[in-house]
C-alpha positions, -999 to +999 in steps of 0.1 A: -072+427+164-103+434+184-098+468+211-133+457+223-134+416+223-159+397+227-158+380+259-173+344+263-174+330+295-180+295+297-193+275+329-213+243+340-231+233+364-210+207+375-177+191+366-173+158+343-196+176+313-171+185+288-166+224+299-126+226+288-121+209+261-151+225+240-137+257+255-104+251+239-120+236+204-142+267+201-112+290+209-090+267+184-121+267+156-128+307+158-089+308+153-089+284+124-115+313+111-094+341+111-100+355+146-075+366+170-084+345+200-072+345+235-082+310+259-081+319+292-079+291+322-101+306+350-110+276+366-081+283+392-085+259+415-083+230+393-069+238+357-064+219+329-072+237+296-038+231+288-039+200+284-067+200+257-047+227+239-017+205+235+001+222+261+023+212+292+017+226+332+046+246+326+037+284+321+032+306+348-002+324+343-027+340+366-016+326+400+019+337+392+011+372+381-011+377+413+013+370+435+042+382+420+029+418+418+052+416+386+039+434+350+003+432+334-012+401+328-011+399+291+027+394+296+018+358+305+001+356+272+018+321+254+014+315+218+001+283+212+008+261+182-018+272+163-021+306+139-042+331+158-044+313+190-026+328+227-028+309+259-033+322+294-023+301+321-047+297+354-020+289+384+016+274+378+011+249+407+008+274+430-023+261+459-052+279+468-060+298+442-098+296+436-095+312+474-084+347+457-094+379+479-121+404+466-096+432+459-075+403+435-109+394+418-116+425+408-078+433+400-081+402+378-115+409+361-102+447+351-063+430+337-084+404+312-107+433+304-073+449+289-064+418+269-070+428+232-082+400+208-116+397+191-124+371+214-116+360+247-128+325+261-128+319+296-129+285+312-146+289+343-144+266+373-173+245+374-201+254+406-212+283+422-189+302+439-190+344+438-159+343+421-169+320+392-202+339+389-184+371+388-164+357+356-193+346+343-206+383+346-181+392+316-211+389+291-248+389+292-246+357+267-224+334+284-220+294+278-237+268+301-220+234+292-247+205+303-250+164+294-285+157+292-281+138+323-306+146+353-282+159+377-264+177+350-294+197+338-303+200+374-272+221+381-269+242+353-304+255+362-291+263+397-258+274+386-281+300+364-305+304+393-276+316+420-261+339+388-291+361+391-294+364+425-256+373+427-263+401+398-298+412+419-277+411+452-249+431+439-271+456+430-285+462+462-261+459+487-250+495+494-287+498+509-287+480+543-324+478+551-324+459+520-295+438+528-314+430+562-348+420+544-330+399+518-311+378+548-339+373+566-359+359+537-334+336+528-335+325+566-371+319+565-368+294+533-378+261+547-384+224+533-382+222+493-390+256+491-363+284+479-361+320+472-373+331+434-356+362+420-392+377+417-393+376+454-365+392+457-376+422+438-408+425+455-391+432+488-366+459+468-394+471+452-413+481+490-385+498+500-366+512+467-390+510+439-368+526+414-337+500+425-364+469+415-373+484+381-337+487+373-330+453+388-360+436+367-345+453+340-308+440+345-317+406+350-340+405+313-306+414+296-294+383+303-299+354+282-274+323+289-267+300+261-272+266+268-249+238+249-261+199+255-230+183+254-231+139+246-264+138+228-272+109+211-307+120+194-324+147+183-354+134+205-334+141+239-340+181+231-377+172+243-361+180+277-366+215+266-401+221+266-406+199+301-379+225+316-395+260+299-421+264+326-402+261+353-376+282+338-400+310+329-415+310+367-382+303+385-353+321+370-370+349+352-343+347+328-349+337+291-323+309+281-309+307+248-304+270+239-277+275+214-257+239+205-261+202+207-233+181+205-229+144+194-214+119+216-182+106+198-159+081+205-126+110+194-130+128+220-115+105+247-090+097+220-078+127+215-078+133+252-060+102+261-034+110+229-027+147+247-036+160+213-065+189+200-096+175+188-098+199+162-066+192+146-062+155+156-097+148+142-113+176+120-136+154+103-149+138+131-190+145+147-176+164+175-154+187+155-182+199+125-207+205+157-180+227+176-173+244+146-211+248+138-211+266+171-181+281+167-199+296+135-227+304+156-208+325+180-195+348+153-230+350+136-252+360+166-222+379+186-243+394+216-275+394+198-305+377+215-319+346+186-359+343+192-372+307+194-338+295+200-352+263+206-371+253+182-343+267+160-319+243+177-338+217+176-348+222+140-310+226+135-301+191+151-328+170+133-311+182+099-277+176+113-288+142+129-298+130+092-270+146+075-243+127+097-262+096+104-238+074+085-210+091+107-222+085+141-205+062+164-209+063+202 
């Protein structure tokens, strides 16, 4: 077991996209490999990773342990039933709970940070508030689930987009005169227009130059992976090179666009059976792609992968022809 895991945070945009149950698939399928893997539920105001993992609403977890005052928090660690793989509970239908103060945030973040495993998976609630971007802060290579839906890739450019600005912000706001600059620029935003994180860092930079290089610098160590959940052809990954533009000049941020998922007909089966995809259907499309990730994850670790997309889409032309026969939508 790992004293320094590997934290993946997972997030999306918005909800409907597939977030928990790849979570708990690539927790189950790094498991299956030999790791020792914690799944953590940090979506606390609507939870359900149980319920992909097999599980019942039954164990107290994070809501219970915050209120309770009671022990550490990886003494609401369950064992699931499979080798390798622990459970942590988001709120044991307790309400208001994706509402927790500043001083239980940061209790939380520095009790999972004490968890030992070699990785820990967190399910994050899907949006943008500080709270969900501050779990997504865990790793510089955290998981963006999208569909290739409009709206979908929409939002997980402006979930990624308001996770800058919150790293950026935090940064600066022990200097007031910055604070005051910042808040009026976003005041003067009007129409379609919007606040870039370059703009940002020009006004730091007029009043604290040495604050902007070390902000510039933070926010190039973070490269989000991107996962296109649903696909249905390899062709759909053209999306890619229509959003690297914008990307480049908007979030000055380099994405890593690290999986593509088939759309597959087991996945709402196993979901409507209560069961795990992984061990209800191992053969299935979904299942050898989570695993490919899976795979992926252990490969790259925290390690930055150049020309990640044409990699990936290289990747899921090959896979797209190897599978063909399997496909069913």
């Amino acid at each position: 077991m790992n004293n320094n895991p590997i934290f993946i945070p997972i997030a999306s945009g918005k909800g409907g996209v597939g977030k928990s149950i790849i979570t708990a698939n690539l927790a189950l399928s790094l498991a299956n490999s030999g790791h020792s893997v914690v799944a953590i539920d940090l979506d606390l105001g609507g939870s359900n990773l149980y319920s992909y993992l097999a599980l019942g609403n039954k164990y107290p977890g994070i809501g219970d342990y915050l209120t309770s005052k009671k022990g550490k928090l990886k003494d609401y660690l369950i064992r699931t039933n499979f080798e390798n793989l622990q459970f942590l509970a988001a709120e044991h239908r307790i309400a208001f709970m994706a509402n927790i103060a500043h001083a239980q945030k940061v209790k939380l973040i520095n009790e999972i940070k004490n968890i030992q495993a070699d990785y820990i998976l967190l399910d994050l609630g899907a949006g943008t508030t500080f709270n969900t971007l501050d779990y997504f802060d865990f790793s510089k290579n955290g998981i963006v689930i999208t569909t290739f839906e409009k709206p979908a890739i929409f939002n997980t450019l402006s979930f990624i987009k308001n996770f800058i600005h919150r790293v950026a912000l935090k940064e600066a706001k022990q200097n007031h005169k910055l604070n005051l600059e910042i808040n009026k620029a976003y005041k003067n935003i009007v129409g379609d227009e919007f606040l870039k994180i370059n703009d940002i860092i020009e006004i730091i930079e007029q009043i604290d130059p040495e604050l902007a290089l070390k902000i510039t610098d933070l926010c190039k160590s973070y490269h989000p992976r991107i996962i296109f959940n649903r696909g249905t052809h390899p062709d759909q990954l053209e999306v890619i090179n229509h959003l690297q533009p914008s990307i480049k000049r908007n979030l000055s941020v380099e994405l890593c666009f690290f999986g593509f998922l088939f759309e597959d007909v087991s996945v709402n089966l196993s979901s409507n059976k209560g069961s795990v995809l992984l061990d209800e259907y191992p053969e299935c499309i979904a299942s050898k792609g989570i695993n490919e990730i899976a795979k992926r994850i252990a490969k790259f670790n925290n390690k930055v992968i150049p020309n990640s997309s044409d990699l990936l889409i290289k990747d899921t032309q090959e896979k797209f022809e190897l599978w063909n026969s399997d496909l069913v939508y």
